[in-house]
C-alpha positions in Angstrom: -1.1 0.2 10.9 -0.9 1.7 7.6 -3.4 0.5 5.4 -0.6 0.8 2.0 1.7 -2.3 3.8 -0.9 -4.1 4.5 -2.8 -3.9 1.1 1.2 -4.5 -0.2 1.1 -7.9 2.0 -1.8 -8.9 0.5 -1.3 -8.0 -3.0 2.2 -9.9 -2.7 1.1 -12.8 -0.3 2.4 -15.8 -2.4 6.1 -14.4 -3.0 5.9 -13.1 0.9 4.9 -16.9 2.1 7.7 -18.5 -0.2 10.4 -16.6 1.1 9.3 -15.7 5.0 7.1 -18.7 5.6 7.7 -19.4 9.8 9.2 -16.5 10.6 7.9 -13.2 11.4 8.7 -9.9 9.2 8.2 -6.1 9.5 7.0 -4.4 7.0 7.1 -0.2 6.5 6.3 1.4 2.6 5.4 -1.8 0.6 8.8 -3.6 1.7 10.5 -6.3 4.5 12.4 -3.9 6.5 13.2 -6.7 9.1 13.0 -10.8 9.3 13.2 -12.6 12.5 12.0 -16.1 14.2 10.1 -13.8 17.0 7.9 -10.7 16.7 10.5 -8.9 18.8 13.5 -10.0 16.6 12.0 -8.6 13.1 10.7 -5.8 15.3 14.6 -5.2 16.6 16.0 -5.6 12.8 13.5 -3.3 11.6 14.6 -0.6 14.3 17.8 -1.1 13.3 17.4 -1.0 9.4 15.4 2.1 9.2 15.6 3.9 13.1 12.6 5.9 14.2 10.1 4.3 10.6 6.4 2.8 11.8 6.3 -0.3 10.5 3.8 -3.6 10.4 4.5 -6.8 12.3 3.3 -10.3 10.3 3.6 -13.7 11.0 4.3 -15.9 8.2 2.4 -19.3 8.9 4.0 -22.4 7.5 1.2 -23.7 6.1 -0.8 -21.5 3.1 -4.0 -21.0 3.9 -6.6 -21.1 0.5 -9.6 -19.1 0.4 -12.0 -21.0 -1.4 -14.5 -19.1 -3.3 -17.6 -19.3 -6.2 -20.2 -22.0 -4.3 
């Protein structure tokens, strides 16, 4: 995994959730190469969008999940 995508899905988690939330995506150089309802879908888009590039798989829950912080 490269640790640039997944400091990119971090950084952009709320835009990322608002448009992808319940499906998966793949991610390769800060940027959705592939959207799909499975793992292997995104994964077969994100193949086909940009043949032979590493990429990261995510899941996109449906529900946000808040990291609560200063107790």
């Amino acid at each position: 995994m490269s640790s640039t995508d997944f400091a990119w899905l971090v950084d952009h988690g709320p835009e990322i959730f608002e448009k992808y939330a319940g499906k998966w995506i793949a991610v390769a150089d800060g940027k959705v190469i592939g959207v799909g309802e499975t793992a292997t879908e995104a994964a077969e888009r994100a193949r086909e969008a940009a043949p032979g590039k590493r990429f990261i798989l995510e899941a996109i829950d449906r529900v946000a999940d808040v990291v609560y912080a200063g107790f």
